[in-house]
N, C-alpha and C positions, 0 to 999 in steps of 0.2 A: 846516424846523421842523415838526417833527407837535402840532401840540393834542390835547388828549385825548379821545379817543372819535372823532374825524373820521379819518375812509379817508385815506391819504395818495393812493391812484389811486381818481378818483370813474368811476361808469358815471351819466352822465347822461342815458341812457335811465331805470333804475332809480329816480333821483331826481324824474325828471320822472313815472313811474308812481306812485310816493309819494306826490306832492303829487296827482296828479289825485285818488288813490282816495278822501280825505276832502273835497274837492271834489264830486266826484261826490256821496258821499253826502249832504252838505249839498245840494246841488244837488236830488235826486229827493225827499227828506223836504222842504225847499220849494215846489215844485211841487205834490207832494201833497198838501200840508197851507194851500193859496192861499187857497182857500176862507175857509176858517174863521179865517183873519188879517184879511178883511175884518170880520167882525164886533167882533174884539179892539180895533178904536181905538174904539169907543163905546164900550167899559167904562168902568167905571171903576177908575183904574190908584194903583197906589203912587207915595209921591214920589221923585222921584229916579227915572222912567220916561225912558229917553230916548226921541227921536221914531223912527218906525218906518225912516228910515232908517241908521239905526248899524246895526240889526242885520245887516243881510248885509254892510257894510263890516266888522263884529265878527268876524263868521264866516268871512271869505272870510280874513282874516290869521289866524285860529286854527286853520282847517282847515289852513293854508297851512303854519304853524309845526308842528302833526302831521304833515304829512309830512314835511318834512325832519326831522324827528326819529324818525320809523318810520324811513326811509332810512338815518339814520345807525346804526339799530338791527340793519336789516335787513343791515349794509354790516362789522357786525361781523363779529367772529368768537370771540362769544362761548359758550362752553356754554346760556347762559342768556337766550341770543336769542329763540328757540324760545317759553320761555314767558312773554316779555316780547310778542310781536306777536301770540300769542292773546289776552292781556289788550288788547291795542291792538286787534284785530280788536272783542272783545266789545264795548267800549265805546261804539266806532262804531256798532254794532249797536244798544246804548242810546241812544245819542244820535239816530240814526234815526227812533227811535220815540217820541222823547217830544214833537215838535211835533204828532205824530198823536192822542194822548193830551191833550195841551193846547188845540189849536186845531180838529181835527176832533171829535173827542167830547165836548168840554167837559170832562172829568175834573181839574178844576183840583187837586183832593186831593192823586187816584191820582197826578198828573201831577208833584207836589211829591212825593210819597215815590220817585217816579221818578227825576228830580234828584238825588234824596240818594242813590240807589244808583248814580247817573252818577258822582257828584261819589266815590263813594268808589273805587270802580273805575278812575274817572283818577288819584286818589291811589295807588291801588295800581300804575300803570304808571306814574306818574311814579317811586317809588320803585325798579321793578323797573328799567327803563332808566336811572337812573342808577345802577344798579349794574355799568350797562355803558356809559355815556357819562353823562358829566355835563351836557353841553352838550346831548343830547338828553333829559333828564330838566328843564334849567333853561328850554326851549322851550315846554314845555308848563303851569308855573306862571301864564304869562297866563291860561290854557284853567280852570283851575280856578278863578284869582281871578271870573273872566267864570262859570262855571258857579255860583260862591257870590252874587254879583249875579241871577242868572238865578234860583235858588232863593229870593231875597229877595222878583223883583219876581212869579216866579210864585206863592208866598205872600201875596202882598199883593192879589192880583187875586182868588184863592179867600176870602180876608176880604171884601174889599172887594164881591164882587158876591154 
């Protein structure tokens, strides 16, 4: 039985390179951005803040769910593959940058309208990917509920300080 949108022959080399590459990028925009998360638990924060550890268990399962749903994008064989894993490329590329924007420059604002153009662009690859898998399209609805949380609590920190 094939479900829809999944390879019925996986390369899990391919699927284990999926999952690293938004790993990785989470991975290096942490790193870079270590610093200035020190200072972020003295602020003061919105309610409904969780403590600073959910956030990389958050990320590590969201990154985790992007790749196998780039994978499963990647693994098509769709016409419209193509311009579904440039919008997944860009994204990353957004999301990269917005803890540098947040946490190293303090740009609480900029860093909020940043979000909002994260959160529409993953809207926009969720939609394009389930036009070629649905199950890689329903992977990534955690990722935007979590990016509209994210836009709330980074909203609430440029009020609030």
């Amino acid at each position: 039985m094939k479900l829809e949108g999944v390879p019925m022959k996986r390369d899990w080399k391919a699927l284990v390179i999926n999952i690293l590459i938004p790993l990785a990028v989470g991975t290096a925009a942490g790193l870079l951005s270590m610093g200035g998360m020190e200072s972020f638990g003295a602020m003061n924060q919105p309610p409904l803040s969780p403590p600073a550890w959910v956030f990389p268990i958050a990320w590590t399962i969201l990154y985790t769910l992007m790749g196998i749903s780039s994978y499963l994008i990647y693994s098509s064989e769709s016409d419209a593959e193509s311009r579904a894993l440039s919008t997944y490329g860009y994204q990353l590329l957004v999301n990269f940058l917005w803890p540098v924007f947040f946490f190293n420059f303090r740009w609480y604002f900029f860093a909020f309208l940043w979000l909002a153009f994260l959160w529409i662009l993953v809207a926009k690859m969720i939609l394009e990917f389930g036009g070629i898998s649905k199950i890689a399209a329903l992977l990534n609805l955690p990722y935007l509920l979590w990016l509209s949380f994210a836009g709330y609590l980074n909203l609430g920190v440029w009020l609030l300080n």
